[in-house]
VEXDREN-2710 file (C-alpha; in Angstrom, 1 decimal):
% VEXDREN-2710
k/r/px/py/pz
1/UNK/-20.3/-20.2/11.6
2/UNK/-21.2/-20.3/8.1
3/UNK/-18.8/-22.6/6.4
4/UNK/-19.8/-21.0/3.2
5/UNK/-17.5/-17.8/3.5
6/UNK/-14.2/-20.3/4.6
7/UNK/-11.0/-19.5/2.2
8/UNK/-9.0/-22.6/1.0
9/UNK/-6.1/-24.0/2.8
10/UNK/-3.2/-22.6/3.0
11/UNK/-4.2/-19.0/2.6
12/UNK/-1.9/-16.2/3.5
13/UNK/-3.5/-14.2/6.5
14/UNK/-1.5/-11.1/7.1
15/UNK/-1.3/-7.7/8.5
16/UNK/1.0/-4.4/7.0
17/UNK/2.8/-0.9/7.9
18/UNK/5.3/0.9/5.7
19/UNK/8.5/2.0/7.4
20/UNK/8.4/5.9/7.0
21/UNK/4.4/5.6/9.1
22/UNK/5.9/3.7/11.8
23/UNK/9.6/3.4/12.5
24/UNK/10.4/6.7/13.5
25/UNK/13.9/7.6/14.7
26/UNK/14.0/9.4/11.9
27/UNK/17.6/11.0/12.7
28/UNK/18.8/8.3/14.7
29/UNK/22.0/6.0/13.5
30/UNK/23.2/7.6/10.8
31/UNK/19.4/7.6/8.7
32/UNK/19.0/10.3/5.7
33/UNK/16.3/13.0/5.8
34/UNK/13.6/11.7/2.7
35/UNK/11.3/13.5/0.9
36/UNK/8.1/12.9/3.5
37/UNK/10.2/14.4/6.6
38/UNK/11.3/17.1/4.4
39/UNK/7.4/17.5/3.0
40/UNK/6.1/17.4/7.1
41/UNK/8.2/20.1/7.6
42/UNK/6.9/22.6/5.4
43/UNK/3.8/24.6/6.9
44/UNK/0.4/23.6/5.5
45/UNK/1.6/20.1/4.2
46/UNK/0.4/17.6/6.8
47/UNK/-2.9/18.2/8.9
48/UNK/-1.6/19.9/12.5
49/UNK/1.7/20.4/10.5
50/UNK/3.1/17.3/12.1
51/UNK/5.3/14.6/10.5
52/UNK/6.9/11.0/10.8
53/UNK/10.2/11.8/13.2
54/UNK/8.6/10.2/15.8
55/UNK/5.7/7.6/14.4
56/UNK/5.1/4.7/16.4
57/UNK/8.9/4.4/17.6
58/UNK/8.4/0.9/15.9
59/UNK/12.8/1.6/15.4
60/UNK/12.7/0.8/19.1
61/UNK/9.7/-1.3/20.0
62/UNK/9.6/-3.7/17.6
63/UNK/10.1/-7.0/20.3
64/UNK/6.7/-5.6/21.7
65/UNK/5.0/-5.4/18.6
66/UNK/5.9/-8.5/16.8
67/UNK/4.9/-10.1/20.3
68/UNK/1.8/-8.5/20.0
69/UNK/1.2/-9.9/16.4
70/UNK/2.1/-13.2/17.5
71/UNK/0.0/-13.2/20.5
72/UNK/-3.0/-12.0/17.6
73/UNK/-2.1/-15.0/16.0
74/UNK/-0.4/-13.2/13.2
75/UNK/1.7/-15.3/11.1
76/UNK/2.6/-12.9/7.9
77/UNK/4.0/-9.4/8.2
78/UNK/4.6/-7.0/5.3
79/UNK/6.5/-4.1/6.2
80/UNK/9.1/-1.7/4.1
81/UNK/12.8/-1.0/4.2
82/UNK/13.7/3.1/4.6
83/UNK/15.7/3.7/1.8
84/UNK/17.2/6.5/3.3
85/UNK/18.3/4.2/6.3
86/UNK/20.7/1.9/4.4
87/UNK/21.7/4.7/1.8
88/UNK/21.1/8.2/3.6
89/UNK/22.1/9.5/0.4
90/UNK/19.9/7.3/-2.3
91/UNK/23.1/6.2/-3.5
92/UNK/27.0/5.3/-3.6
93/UNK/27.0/5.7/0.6
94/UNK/25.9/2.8/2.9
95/UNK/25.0/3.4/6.2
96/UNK/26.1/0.0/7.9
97/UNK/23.8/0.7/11.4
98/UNK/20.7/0.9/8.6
99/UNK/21.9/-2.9/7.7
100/UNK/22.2/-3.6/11.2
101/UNK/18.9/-2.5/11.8
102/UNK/17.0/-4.5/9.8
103/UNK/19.1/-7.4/10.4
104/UNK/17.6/-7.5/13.8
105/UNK/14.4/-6.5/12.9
106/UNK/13.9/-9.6/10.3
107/UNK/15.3/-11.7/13.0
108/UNK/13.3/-10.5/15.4
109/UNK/10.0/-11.5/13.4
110/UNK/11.4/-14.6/12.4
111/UNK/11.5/-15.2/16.2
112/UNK/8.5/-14.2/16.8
113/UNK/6.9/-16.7/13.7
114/UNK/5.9/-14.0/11.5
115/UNK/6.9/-14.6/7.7
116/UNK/8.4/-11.1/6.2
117/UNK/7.0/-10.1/3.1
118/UNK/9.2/-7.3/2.3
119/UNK/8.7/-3.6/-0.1
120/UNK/11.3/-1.9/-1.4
121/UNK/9.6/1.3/-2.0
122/UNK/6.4/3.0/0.4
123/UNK/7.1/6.5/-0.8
124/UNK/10.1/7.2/1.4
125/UNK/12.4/8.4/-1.3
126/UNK/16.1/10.2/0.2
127/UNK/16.1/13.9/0.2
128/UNK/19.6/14.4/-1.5
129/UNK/18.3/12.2/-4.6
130/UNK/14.9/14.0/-5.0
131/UNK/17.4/17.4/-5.0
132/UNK/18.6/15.7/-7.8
133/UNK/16.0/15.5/-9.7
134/UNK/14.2/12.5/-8.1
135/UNK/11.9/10.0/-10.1
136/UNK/12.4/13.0/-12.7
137/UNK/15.6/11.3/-13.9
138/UNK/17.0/8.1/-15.0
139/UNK/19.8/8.8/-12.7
140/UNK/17.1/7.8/-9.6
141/UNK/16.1/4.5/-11.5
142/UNK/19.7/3.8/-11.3
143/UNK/20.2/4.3/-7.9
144/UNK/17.1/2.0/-7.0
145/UNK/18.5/-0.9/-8.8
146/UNK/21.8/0.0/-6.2
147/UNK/19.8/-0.1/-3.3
148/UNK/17.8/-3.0/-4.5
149/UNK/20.6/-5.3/-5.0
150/UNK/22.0/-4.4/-2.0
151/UNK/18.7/-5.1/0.1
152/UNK/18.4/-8.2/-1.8
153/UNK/22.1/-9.3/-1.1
154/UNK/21.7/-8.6/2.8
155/UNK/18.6/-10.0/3.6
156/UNK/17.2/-12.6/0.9
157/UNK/18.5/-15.3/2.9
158/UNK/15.8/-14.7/5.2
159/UNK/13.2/-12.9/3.1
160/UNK/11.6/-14.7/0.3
161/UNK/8.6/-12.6/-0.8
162/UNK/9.2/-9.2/-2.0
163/UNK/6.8/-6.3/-3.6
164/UNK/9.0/-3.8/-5.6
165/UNK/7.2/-0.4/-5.1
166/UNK/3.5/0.6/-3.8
167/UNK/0.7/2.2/-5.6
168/UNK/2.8/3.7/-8.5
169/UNK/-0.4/5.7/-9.2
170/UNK/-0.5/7.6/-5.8
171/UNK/2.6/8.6/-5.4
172/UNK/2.8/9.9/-9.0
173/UNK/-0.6/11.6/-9.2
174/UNK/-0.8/12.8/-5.8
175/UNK/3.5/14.0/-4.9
176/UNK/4.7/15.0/-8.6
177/UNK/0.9/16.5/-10.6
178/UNK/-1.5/17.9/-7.5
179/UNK/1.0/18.5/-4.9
180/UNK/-0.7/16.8/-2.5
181/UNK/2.0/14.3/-1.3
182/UNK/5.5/14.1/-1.3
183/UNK/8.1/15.9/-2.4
184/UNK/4.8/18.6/-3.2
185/UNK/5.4/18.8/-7.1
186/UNK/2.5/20.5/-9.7
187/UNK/4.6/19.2/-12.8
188/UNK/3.1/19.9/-16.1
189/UNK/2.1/16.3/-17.9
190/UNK/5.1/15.6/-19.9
191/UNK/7.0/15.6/-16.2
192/UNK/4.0/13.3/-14.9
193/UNK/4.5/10.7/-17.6
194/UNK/8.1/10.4/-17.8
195/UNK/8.4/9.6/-13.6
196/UNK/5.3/6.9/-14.0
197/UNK/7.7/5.2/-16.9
198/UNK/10.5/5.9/-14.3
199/UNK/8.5/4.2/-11.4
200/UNK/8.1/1.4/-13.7
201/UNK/11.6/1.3/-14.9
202/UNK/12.6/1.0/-11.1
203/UNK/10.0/-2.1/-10.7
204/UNK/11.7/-3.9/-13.1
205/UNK/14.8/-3.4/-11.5
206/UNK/14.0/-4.3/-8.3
207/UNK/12.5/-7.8/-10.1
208/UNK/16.2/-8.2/-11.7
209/UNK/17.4/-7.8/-8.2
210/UNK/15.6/-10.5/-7.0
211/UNK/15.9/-13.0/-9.7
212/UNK/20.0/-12.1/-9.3
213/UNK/19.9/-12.1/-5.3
214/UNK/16.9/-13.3/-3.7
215/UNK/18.1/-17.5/-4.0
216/UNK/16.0/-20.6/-3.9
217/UNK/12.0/-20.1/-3.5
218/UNK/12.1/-16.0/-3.8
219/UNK/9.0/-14.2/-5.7
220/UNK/8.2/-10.8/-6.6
221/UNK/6.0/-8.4/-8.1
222/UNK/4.0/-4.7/-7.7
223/UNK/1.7/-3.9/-5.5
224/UNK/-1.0/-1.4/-7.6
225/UNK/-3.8/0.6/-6.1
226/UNK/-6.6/0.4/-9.5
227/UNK/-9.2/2.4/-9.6
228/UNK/-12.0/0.4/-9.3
229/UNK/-15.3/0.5/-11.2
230/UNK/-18.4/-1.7/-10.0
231/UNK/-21.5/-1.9/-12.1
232/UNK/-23.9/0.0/-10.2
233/UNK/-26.4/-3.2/-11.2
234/UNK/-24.9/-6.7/-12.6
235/UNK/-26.4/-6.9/-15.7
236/UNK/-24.6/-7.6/-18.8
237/UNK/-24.7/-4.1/-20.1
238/UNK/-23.5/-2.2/-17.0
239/UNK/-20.7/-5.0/-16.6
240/UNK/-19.1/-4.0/-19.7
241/UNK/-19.7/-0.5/-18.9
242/UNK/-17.5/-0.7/-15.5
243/UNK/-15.0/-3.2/-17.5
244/UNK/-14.3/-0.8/-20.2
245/UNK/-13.6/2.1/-17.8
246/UNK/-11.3/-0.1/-15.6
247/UNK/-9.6/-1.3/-18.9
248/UNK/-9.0/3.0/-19.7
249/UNK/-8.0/3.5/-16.1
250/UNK/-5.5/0.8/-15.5
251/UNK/-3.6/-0.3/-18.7
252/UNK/-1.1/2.0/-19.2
253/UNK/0.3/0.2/-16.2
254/UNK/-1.3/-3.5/-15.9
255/UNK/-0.8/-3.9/-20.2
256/UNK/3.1/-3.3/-20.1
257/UNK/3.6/-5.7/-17.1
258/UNK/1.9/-8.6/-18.0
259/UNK/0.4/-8.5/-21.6
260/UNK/3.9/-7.4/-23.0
261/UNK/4.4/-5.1/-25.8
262/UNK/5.0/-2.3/-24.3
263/UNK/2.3/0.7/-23.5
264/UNK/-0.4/0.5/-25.2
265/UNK/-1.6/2.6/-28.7
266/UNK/-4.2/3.6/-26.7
267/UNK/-2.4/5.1/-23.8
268/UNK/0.2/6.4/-26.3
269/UNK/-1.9/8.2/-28.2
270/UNK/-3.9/10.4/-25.3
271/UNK/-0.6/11.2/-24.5
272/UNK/0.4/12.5/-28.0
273/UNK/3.5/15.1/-27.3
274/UNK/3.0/14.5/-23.6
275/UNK/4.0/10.5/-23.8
276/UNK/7.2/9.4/-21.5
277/UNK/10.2/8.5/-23.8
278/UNK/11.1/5.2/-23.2
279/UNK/12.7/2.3/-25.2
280/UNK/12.4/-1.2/-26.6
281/UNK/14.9/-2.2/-23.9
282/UNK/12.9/-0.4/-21.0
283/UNK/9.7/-1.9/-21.9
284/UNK/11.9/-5.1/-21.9
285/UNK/12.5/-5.0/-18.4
286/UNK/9.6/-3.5/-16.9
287/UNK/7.5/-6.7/-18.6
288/UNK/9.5/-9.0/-17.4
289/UNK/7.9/-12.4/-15.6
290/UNK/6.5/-11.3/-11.8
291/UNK/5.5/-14.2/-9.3
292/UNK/2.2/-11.9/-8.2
293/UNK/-0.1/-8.9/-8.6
294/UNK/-0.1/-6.9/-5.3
295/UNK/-3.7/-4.5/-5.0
296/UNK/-4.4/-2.4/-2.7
297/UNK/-8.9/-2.5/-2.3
298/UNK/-10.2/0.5/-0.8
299/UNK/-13.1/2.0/-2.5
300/UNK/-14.9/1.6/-5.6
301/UNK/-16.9/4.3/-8.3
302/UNK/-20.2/2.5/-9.8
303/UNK/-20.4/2.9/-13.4
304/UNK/-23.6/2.4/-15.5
305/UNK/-24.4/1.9/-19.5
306/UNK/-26.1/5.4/-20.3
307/UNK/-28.5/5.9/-22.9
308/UNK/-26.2/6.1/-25.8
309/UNK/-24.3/3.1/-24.5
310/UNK/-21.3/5.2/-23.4
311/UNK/-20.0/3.9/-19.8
312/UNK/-21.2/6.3/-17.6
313/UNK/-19.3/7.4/-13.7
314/UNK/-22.1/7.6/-11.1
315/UNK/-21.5/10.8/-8.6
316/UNK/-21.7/9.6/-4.8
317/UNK/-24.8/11.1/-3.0
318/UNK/-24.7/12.8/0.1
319/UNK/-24.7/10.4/2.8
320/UNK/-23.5/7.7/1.0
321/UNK/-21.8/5.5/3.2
322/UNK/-18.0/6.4/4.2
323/UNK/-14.9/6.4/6.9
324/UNK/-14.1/10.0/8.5
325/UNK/-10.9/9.3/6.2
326/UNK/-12.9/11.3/3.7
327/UNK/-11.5/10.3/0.5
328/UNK/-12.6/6.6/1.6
329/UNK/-16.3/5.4/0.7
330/UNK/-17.6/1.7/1.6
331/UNK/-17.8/-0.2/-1.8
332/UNK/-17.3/-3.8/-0.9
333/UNK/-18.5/-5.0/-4.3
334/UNK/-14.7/-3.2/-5.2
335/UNK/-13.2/-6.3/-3.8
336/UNK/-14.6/-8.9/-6.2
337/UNK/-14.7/-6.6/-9.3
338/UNK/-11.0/-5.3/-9.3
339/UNK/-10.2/-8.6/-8.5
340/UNK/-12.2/-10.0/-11.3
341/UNK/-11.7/-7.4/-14.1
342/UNK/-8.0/-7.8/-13.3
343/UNK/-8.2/-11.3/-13.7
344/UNK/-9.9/-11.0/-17.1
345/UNK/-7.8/-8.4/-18.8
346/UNK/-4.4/-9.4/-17.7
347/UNK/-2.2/-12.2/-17.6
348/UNK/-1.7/-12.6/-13.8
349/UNK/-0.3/-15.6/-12.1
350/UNK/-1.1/-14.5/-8.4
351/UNK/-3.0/-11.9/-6.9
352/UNK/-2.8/-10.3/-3.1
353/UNK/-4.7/-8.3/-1.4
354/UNK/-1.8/-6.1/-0.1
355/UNK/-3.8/-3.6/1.6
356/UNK/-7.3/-3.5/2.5
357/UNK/-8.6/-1.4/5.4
358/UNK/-10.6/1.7/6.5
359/UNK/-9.4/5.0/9.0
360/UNK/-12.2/6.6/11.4
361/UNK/-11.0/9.1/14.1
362/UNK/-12.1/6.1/16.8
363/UNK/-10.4/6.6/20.2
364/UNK/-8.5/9.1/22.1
365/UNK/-5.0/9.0/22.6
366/UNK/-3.5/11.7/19.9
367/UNK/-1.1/14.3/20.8
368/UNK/-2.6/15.8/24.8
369/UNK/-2.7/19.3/22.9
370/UNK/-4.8/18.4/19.5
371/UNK/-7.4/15.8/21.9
372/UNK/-9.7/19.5/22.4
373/UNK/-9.4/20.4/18.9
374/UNK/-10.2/17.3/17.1
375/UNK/-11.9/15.5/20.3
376/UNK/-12.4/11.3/20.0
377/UNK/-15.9/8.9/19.5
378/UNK/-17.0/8.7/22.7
379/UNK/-19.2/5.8/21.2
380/UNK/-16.3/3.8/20.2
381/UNK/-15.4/2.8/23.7
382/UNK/-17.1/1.9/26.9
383/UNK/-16.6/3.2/29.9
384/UNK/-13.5/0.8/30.9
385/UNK/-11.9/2.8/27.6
386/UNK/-11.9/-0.5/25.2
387/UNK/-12.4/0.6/21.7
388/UNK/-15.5/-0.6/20.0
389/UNK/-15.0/0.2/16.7
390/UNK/-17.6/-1.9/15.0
391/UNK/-17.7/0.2/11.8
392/UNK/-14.7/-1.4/11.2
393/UNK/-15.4/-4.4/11.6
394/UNK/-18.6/-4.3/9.5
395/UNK/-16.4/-2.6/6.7
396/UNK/-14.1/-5.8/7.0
397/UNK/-16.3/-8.3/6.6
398/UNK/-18.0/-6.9/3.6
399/UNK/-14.9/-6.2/2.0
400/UNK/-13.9/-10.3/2.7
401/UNK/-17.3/-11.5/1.6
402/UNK/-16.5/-9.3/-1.4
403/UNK/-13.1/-11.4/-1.9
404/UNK/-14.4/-14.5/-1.0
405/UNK/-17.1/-14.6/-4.1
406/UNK/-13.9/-13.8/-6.4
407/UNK/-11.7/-16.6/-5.3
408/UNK/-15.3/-18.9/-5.4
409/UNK/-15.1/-17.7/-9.1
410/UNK/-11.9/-18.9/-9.9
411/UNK/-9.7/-15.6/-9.2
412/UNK/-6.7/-17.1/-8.2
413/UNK/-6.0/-14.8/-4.7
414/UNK/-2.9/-16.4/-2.5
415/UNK/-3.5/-14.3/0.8
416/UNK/-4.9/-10.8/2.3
417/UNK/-2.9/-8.2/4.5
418/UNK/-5.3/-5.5/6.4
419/UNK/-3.9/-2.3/6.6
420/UNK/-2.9/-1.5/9.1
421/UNK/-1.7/-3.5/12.2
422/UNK/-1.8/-0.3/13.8
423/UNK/-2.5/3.7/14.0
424/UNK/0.4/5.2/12.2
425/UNK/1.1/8.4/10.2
426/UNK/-1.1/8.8/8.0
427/UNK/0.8/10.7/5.6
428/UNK/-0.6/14.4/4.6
429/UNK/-3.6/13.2/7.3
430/UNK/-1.1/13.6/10.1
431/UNK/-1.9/11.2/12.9
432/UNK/-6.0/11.9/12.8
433/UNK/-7.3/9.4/10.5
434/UNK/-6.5/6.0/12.1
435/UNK/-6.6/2.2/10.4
436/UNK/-4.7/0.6/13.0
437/UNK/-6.3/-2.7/14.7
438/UNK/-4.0/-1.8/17.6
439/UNK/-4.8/1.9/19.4
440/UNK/-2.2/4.1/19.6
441/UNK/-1.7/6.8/21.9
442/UNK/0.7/9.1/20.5
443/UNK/1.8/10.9/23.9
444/UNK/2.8/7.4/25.6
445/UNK/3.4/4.9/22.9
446/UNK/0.8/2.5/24.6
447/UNK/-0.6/0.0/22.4
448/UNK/-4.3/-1.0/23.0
449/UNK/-5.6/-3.3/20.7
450/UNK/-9.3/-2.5/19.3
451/UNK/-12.0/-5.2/19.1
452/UNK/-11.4/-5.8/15.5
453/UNK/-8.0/-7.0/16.7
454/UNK/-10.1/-9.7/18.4
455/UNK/-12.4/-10.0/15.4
456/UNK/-9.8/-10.4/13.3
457/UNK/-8.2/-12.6/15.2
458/UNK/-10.8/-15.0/14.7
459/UNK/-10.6/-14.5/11.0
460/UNK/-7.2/-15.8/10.9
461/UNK/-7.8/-18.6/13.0
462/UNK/-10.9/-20.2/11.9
463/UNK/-9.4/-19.3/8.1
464/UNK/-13.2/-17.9/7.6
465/UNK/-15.6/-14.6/7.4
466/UNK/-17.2/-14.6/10.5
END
């Protein structure tokens, strides 16, 4: 082994899931309908029009998976609370089985030695609040800070890292401008502006709800998805180039949290009529002290000085590497430059890598009636059926060299959780795109794990690339 690519002591090793790709049950014990089961339901949404009632039935075989982390040698766990299963409403109602529910379940991984590291908010927002208007309103924001104290309350005894909402960007973007996502919206860019400053409003909530609630050696903070720019060769020039774009790309979030001051002039003023009203008080609270910077490292877009010196976006060629998850390409440098340009920019205590991870359509085991329409990688397995999938593998290790050089250069990282422990929904991708290091078959709930379980495994054990 090279002892070059080993990560200092104490590093976080972790794996994550978000509660609306895996739990399932979704009308079991008194849980409200949200805005992905109602978005599953409507034809043309989610590829082979299915949706998240079933999952991984994670609600009831949670013992078996938390054994199978520990037995993986597992010892952190992010995961997400279903808002709709503690307030089937979004607000004002509990629903005390939700409670009891992940009661158990946080007991259950602290059995099982895992460490929780908990979100509030993976996209799972209730039904009856997006009929009222949703992140639209201030009204939502509200009820977030409801839920978030209440969460806090119940479970910070036990739970002492927290991330207030994931990829802010995504879920905007992608559910309330293209339609693409949950609850389906094509809003016209005032709409788009004012629920990213409502998002934002809600993470500073959810902060105050831990500072309140959360009790001796609690920490927060967001967990961002940036989009990335790499130079396309590390040269002075082309460095600034990608700097200046990820600078354009990111502040309007990354400024406000940690530089203070509120959005900046910039953002404002590309924006003009379309700019979300806010307040001195709002801006306030959203830039209040965090514990950490959760980012969520997928893929890159190399950037170059042109001619005029004018950063310049590089198109992708055709055949440039990338997963069968087609919006994911393999740009490992992405690890070390978000890191770093983050790092540079912004006053941030802590990073972690909160997600990290790749999807390929590598093993069988999907619903019996879609395996002759989509078929499986015969080449991912051998003939006793174990899953091979050393694309993944290869994609991980780059990806960790990649964050190896940014600690080695002083980028102060605290751990790393691969998404995902297993194959889940995968949102509008239905159950086809898998990043699971655990196999799932969808028609009998077996769990198989995949050799970059094992490879992983080793990862975690040795505390080193390999």
């Amino acid at each position: 082994m090279d002892s070059s690519f080993s990560f200092p002591a104490g590093f976080v090793w972790g794996t994550a899931t978000a509660a609306a790709q895996i739990e399932g049950a979704a009308a079991l014990d008194g849980r409200g309908t949200s805005v992905w089961d109602t978005f599953a339901g409507q034809p043309g949404r989610t590829k082979d029009g299915l949706g998240p009632a079933v999952a991984c039935d994670h609600y009831h075989r949670y013992e078996q998976d938390f054994a199978l982390m520990r037995a993986l040698g597992v010892k952190h766990y992010r995961f997400s609370l279903s808002w709709s299963r503690l307030f089937p409403d979004g607000d004002e109602r509990r629903n005390p089985a939700g409670f009891v529910f992940y009661h158990r379940l946080i007991d259950a991984m602290l059995a099982h030695g895992l460490t929780p590291w908990c979100t509030f908010y993976h996209w799972d927002m209730p039904q009856a609040l997006e009929a009222r208007g949703g992140w639209r309103t201030r009204e939502s924001t509200a009820a977030f800070a409801a839920y978030a104290q209440a969460a806090v309350a119940a479970f910070g005894g036990r739970v002492k890292h927290w991330f207030t909402l994931n990829e802010i960007p995504a879920f905007v973007i992608h559910g309330h401008k293209l339609g693409l996502h949950a609850p389906g919206a094509m809003e016209p860019p005032k709409v788009v502006n004012q629920v990213f400053h409502h998002a934002l409003l809600a993470h500073g909530l959810a902060v105050q709800a831990v500072r309140q609630h959360g009790g001796p050696g609690a920490k927060v903070g967001l967990v961002h998805n940036p989009e990335i720019t790499v130079p396309f060769a590390e040269t002075p020039e082309h460095i600034a180039a990608a700097r200046t774009i990820f600078a354009q790309t990111n502040e309007h979030l990354l400024a406000p949290l940690f530089n203070g001051g509120g959005y900046p002039a910039s953002y404002l003023e590309r924006c003009g009529a379309d700019a979300p009203e806010h307040t001195p008080e709002d801006m306030t609270l959203i830039g209040q002290p965090t514990d950490f910077l959760g980012l969520n490292v997928y893929r890159g877009h190399f950037v170059r000085a042109g001619a005029d010196g004018r950063p310049e976006l590089l198109p992708l060629p055709e055949g440039f590497p990338r997963a069968q998850a087609a919006w994911l390409h393999h740009v490992p440098q992405a690890m070390f430059w978000g890191l770093k340009f983050c790092a540079e920019l912004y006053r941030v205590p802590e990073f972690y890598i909160a997600e990290n991870g790749v999807g390929y359509h590598d093993a069988p085991g999907m619903p019996a009636h879609l395996e002759s329409v989509h078929g499986w990688d015969e080449a991912a397995r051998d003939l006793s059926g174990e899953i091979l999938d050393l694309h993944r593998c290869q994609y991980l290790r780059t990806y960790l060299q990649s964050l190896h050089r940014a600690i080695a250069a002083g980028v102060p990282v605290g751990g790393y959780f691969l998404w995902s422990f297993m194959d889940n929904f995968e949102w509008a991708d239905g159950y086809v795109s898998r990043f699971g290091l655990v196999h799932l078959n969808f028609t009998t709930q077996r769990r198989t794990p995949k050799l970059s379980a094992q490879w992983y495994a080793e990862v975690m054990r040795r505390n080193a690339v390999i």
